[in-house]
C-alpha positions, 0 to 999 in steps of 0.5 A: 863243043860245050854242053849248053848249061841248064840255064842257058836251056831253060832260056831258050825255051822261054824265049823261044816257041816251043818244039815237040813231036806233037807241036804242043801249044803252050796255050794248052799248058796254060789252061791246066794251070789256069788257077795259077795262072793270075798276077795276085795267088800262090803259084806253081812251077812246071817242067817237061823233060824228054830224053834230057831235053826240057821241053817246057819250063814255066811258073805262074802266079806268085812265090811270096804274095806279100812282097808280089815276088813271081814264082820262076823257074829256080824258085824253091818249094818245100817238096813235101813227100816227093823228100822221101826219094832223098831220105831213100837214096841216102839209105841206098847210097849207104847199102851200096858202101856195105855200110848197112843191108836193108834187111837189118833191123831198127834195133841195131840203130836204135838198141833203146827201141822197144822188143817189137822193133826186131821184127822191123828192117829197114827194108820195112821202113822204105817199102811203108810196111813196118806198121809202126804208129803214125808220129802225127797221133802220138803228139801230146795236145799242147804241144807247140815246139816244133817236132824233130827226127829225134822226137818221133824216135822217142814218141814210137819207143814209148809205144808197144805194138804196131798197127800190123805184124811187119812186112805183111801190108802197106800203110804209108807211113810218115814215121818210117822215113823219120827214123830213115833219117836218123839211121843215116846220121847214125851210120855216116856220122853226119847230120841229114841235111849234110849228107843229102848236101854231100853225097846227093846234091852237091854231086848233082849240081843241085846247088840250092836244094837243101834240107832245111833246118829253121834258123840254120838255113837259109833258103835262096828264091824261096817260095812261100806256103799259102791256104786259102779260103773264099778266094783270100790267101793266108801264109801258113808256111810252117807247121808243128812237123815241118821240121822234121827233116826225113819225110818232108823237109826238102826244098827245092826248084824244077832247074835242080829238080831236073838234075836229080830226073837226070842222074835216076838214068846214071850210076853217079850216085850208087850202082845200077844193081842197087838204085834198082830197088828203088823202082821194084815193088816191096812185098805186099805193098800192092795196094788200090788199082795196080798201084805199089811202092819201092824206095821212096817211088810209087810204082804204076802204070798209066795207059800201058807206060810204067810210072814211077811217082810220088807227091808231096802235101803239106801245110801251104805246098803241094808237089808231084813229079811223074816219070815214065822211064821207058819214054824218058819223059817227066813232069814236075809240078811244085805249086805254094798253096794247100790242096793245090788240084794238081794231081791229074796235071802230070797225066793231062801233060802226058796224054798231051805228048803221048797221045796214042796209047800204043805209042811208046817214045817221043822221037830224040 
């Protein structure tokens, strides 16, 4: 008997009521989406997956509020921060090939970086403690073209010291995973976007999930980014560093979005040994309660669970995906507006499935 496709599962749970070990309503889904959840506001798309099994896939309010378009469950939004996990894997995929280790340092990418670049690996830049400026301060007033990789490149080689010695402390660092994407395309050959289409999205079956590159791409079901204030919404889609690729420049849909959940329990894209790192903390990344940092995932726990995590905000988007691995249980949330109060959904949805603390798995 075949696998049922993912799209004939998402089907079947809209069409059918939904099934779980707690008999969650629905309704209770609806009531923390409840700003979403009105015919003329941005939108927001949710799923819940267990042991690969979607347990709820379902949007609300709209993907394009001026041509009314619904947001649904293939609707792409700009993932923000949650891109990082793919400028990581890439960087992990290419470790794994012996193509480069994670403790080489930028300077033997980037040999016009200033001295102080010696001092930082690569391992720096994914772990967030390189200390390296952030790019964002270092644009000049007046400037309207769009930033791109190369650019925050040249804007931190013209500077001549980092916030902190390398390797000694945490600072989320939007920087760090810009020159990642450059170190991809210097050692593959190949552009960002087309590596992450080659080599993670297309063997996941991630067919509509991109790496978007204004006037290149084309972004199929796409969700718009929306600000809003007194209750009215504005399209505030792009900003001046929307297109730079390696920190934030993914888009994507809960339905591919699952595929990628799926394929962090599997060897499909890299060893076992190797995507390890990604969920092991970095030296001296511990920073607020408990909370640390691999490659590309926040590491915490919540009431006992290992979490493994990361969001996304930017201009018009704000995303989150939240796993606990040990349960096999993830939720994802992409909503198409700023400051969309998201934060705590994943955790609400979680004490919804796993309501006792001592209680560790959902039956399969």
């Amino acid at each position: 008997m075949k696998t049922p496709s993912l799209l004939c599962a998402i089907l079947l749970i809209l069409l059918a009521p939904m099934a779980n070990a707690a008999d969650t309503p629905s309704s209770a889904i609806d009531e923390l989406f409840r700003d979403f959840n009105h015919p003329d506001v941005p939108g927001a798309s949710v799923m819940i997956i267990h042991h690969g099994k979607i347990l709820l896939a379902k949007s609300y309010g709209l993907a394009d509020l001026e041509k009314k378009t619904p947001a649904k469950y293939n609707s792409n939004y700009r993932l923000a921060s949650v891109s990082k996990q793919f400028t990581a894997m890439s960087i992990m995929i290419l470790a794994d090939e012996g193509k480069l280790t994670f403790d080489d340092c930028i300077t033997n990418f980037f040999p016009e970086f200033p001295a102080y670049g010696a001092d930082i690996t690569i391992r720096h830049l994914l772990n967030h403690t390189s200390g390296l400026p952030d790019y964002e301060d270092l644009i000049p007033k007046g400037t309207t073209i769009p930033v791109l990789d190369i650019n925050v490149l040249r804007l931190v080689a013209q500077q001549d010291k980092t916030y902190f010695p390398p390797g000694s402390q945490f600072r989320y660092s939007n920087t760090g995973f810009a020159l990642l994407a450059l170190i991809v395309e210097k050692v593959s050959g190949m552009t960002y976007s087309a590596f992450v289409k080659n080599r993670i999205f297309g063997p996941l079956g991630m067919d509509n999930t991109l790496a978007y590159e204004s006037v290149i791409s084309t972004v199929t079901n796409r969700a718009y980014g929306y600000t809003g204030k007194d209750g009215q919404f504005t399209r505030t889609d792009q900003s001046l560093t929307s297109s730079v690729l390696g920190d934030g420049g993914i888009y994507s849909s809960i339905t591919d979005l699952y595929h990628w959940n799926e394929a962090l329990y599997t060897t499909k894209l890299l060893s076992k040994k190797t995507l390890e790192e990604a969920f092991t903390p970095g030296k001296n990344t511990l920073h607020g309660k408990n909370l640390q940092y691999g490659f590309g995932w926040f590491i915490s726990d919540y009431r006992g669970m290992r979490n493994f995590w990361h969001s996304g905000e930017t201009v018009g988007f704000t995303t989150r995906i939240e796993r606990f691995p040990d349960q096999r249980f993830t939720v994802i949330v992409l909503a198409n507006r700023n400051d969309a109060p998201i934060g705590d959904i994943p955790h609400k949805i979680a004490d919804l499935y796993l309501p006792n603390s001592e209680f560790r798995d959902l039956p399969k």
